[in-house]
C-alpha positions in Angstrom: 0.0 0.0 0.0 1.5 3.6 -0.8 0.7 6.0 0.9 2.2 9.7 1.6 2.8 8.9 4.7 5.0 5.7 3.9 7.1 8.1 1.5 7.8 10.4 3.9 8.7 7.6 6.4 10.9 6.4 4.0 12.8 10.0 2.9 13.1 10.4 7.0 14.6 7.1 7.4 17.1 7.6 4.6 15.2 5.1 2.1 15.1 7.4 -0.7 14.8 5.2 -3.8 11.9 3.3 -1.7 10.3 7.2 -1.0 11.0 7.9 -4.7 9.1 4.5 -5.7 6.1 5.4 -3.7 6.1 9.5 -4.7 5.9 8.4 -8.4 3.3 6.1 -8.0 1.2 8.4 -6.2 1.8 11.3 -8.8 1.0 8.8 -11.5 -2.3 8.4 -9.4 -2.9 12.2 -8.9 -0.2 14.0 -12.0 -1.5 17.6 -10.5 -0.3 17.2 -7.0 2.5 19.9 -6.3 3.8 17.8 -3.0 4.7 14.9 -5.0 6.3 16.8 -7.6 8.1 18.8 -5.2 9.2 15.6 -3.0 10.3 14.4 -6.2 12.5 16.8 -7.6 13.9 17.5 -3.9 15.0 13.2 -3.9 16.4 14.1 -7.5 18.4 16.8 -6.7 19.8 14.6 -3.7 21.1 12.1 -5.9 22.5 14.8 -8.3 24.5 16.0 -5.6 26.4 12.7 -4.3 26.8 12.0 -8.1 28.6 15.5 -8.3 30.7 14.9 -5.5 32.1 11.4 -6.8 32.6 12.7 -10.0 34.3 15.7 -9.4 37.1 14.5 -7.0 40.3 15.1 -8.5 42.9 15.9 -5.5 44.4 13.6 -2.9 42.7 15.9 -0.1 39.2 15.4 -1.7 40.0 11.5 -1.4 41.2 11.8 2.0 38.4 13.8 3.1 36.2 11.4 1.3 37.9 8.9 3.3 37.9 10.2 6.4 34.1 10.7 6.3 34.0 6.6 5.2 35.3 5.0 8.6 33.7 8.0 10.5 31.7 6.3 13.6 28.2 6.7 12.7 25.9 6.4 15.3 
């Protein structure tokens, strides 16, 4: 069952291809609905950005950094 509620559970959680499954799904239901456009375009722009970042490291600092953030203790 999607619902918006799910999606946004999902987003929160850090499930954003799951959220993005469930926001198109729900658009495709209801295309005129500006919150699932604009949860849409905000997951989108997300995944531009980590895309950008991979791509565009060129220096042994950016790798290090990159790195660094890698075996940083998540908790």
């Amino acid at each position: 069952m999607s619902t918006i509620t799910l999606a946004k559970i999902y987003e929160r959680q850090g499930h954003f291809d799951d959220a993005v499954v469930i926001y198109r799904e729900l658009l495709k239901n209801n295309p005129q609905n500006s919150e699932y456009k604009s949860a849409l375009e905000r997951l989108s722009s997300r995944n531009l950005k980590k895309v950008l970042f991979f791509t565009h490291m060129h220096t042994k600092e950016q790798y290090s950094k990159f790195e660094r953030w890698l075996v940083k203790p998540w908790s």
